[in-house]
Every structure is written in C-alpha cells, then in structure tokens.
C-alpha positions in Angstrom: 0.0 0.0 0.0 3.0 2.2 0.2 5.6 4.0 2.1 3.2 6.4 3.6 0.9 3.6 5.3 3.7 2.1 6.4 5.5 5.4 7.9 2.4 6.2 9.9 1.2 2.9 10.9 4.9 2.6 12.7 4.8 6.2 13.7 1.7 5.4 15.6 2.9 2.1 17.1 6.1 4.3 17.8 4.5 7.1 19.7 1.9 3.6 21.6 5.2 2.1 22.9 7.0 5.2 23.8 3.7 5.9 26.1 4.0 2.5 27.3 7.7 3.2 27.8 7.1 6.0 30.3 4.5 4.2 32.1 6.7 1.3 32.7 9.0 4.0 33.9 6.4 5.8 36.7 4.8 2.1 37.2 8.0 -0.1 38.0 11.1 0.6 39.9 13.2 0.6 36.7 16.3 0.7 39.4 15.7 -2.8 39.6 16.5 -4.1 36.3 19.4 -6.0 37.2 21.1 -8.2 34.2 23.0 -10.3 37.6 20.1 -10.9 38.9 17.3 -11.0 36.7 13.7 -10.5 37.9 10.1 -9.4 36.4 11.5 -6.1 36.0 13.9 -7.0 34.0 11.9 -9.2 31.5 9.3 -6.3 31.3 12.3 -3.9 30.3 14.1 -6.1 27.7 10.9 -6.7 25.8 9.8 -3.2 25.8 13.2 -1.7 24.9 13.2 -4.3 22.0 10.1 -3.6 20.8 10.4 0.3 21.2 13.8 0.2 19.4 12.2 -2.0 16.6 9.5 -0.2 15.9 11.1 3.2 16.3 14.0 2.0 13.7 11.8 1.1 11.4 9.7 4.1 11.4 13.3 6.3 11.0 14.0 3.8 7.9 10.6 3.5 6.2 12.0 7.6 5.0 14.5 6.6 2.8 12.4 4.7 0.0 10.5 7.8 0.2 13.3 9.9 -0.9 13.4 7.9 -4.2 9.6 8.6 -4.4 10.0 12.3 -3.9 12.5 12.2 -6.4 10.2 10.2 -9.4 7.9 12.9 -8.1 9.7 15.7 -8.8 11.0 14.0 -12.3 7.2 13.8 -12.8 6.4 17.1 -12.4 9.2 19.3 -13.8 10.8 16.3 -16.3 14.0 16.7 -14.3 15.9 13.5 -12.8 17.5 15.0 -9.9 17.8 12.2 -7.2 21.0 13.8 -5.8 19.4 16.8 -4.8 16.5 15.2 -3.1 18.7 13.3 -1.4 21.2 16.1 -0.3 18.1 18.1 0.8 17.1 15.0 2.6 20.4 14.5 4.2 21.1 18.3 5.0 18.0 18.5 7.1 18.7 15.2 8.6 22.4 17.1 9.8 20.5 19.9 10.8 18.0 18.2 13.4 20.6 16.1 14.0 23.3 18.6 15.4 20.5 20.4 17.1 20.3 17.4 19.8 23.4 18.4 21.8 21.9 22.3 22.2 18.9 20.8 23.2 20.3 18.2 25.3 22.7 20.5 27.0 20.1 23.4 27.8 18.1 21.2 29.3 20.9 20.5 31.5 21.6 24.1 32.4 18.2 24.6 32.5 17.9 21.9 35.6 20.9 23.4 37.5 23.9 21.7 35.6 26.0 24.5 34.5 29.9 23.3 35.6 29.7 19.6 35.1 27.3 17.0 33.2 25.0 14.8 35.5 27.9 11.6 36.8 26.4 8.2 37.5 27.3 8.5 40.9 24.6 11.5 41.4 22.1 10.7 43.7 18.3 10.1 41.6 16.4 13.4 41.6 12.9 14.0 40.1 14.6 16.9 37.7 16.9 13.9 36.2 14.3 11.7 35.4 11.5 14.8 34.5 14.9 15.5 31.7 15.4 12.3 30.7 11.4 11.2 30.0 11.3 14.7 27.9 14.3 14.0 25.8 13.7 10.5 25.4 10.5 10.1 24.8 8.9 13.4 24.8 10.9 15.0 22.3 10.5 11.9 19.7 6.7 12.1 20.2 6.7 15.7 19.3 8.6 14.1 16.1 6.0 11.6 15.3 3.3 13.9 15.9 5.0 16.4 12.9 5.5 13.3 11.0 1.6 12.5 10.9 0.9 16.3 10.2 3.5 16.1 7.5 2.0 13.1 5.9 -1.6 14.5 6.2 -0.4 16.8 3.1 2.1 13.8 2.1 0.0 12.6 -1.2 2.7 9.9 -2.4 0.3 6.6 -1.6 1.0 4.0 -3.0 -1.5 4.1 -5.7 -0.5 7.7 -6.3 3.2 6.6 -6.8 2.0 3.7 -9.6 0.6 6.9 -11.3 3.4 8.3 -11.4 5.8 6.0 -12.4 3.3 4.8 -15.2 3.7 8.6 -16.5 7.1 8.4 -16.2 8.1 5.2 -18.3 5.7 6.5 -20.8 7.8 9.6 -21.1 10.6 7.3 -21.5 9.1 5.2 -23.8 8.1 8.3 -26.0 11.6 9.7 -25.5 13.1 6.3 -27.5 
C-alpha cells in the first residue's frame, strides 16, 4: 500500500510504545533491572526496549524509500531527474536536526541546575533527572512523530498515487526512445 501507510502505521505504534515506555518508567522501579540478577522487571524492560527500538527504527528507515519517491515525483512534475538533490536536501536537514540534539540536550541540562559539570552516574536520583530524561527521550520523539503524521496528512505519495506516477514516467521514457 506504500511508504506512507507504512510510515504512519509505525509512527503510531512508535508514539503507543514510547507511552507504554514512560508508564513502565512511573509504574515499576526501573532501578531494579538488574542483568546479575534477573527479575520481572527485567523481562518487562528487555521486551519493551526491544520492541520500542524496533518499531522506532523502522519508522526512522521507512524515509529513505521515500526519498526515491520524492525524487520520481519531482522527475514527474518538472521532467527533471534530480535524485542527488532530493537526497542532499534530505540529508542536509537530517544534519541539521541532527546537530541540534546536543543544544537541546545541554540546555536542558543548564536549565535543571547543571551549569559546571554533566549529570555523573554517581549523582544521587532526583525527580529533575528523570522529569529530563522522560522529555528528551521520549517526549521529544513524540513531538517528532506527531510532525511526522501532520506532515503526511499533506504527504499525497500513496502507494496508488506513486504507480501513477511511475506509469507517467516510463511512458515519457518510452516516448523519448
């Protein structure tokens, strides 16, 4: 059915599990997970972590076949083939969020009080830590997701759109030989 079904369906199982995530973390004393000494914790973390991971990665990877389709699109509508730029444009905002993460990640920091030194394992657990670390890692990637459904609202390369298109474009092809 397409890229786009499958980019949202795992955007929304994405943004599901990361709430689950965050419950497991206010629900169950996640300082017990304890690889030495294994426990129901422990189980519960391993198989959410995998499935968050899984799901996340393959919403993050479900983008790049869609780069070739935003490149047929653009062939499609202007007659040029210019897959390099897409993908530079694709990769050039990809840097840009990218690099942004350390800001981010280190204002919070100064915003909660560390200003000389980063957070060390051997600080004691405070509610400012963990309030952080839910927001960057989970919050901030929902905020993502969320975009990423708005985005594909407007998105209009289905899959049936896409067989359109490519049906337009070898018969260019074919009329060009």
């Amino acid at each position: 059915k397409g890229s786009k079904k499958a980019l949202v369906d795992f955007t929304w199982y994405s943004i599901i599990l990361a709430i689950i995530y965050f419950a497991f973390y206010i629900f169950f004393d996640y300082r017990s997970v304890s690889f030495a000494a294994i426990n129901f914790t422990t189980v519960v973390f391993v198989i959410l972590t995998c499935l968050f991971k899984g799901v996340q990665s393959i919403s993050s990877n479900i983008v790049i076949p869609m780069i070739a389709d935003c490149a047929d699109y653009e062939t499609y509508l202007s007659g040029k083939y210019v897959p390099g730029m897409i993908g530079t444009l694709f990769s050039f905002v990809d840097k840009v969020i990218s690099s942004l993460s350390t800001t981010i990640v280190n204002g919070a920091l100064a915003f909660i009080g560390y200003k000389a030194m980063m957070p060390q394992p051997t600080d004691t657990y405070s509610t400012s830590i963990f309030a952080f670390t839910m927001a960057i890692y989970l919050g901030l990637p929902i905020l993502g997701w969320i975009c990423s459904l708005v985005a594909m609202k407007y998105y209009e390369l289905d899959g049936e759109r896409m067989k359109e298109i490519q049906q337009e474009i070898s018969n260019i092809k074919a009329k060009a030989n």
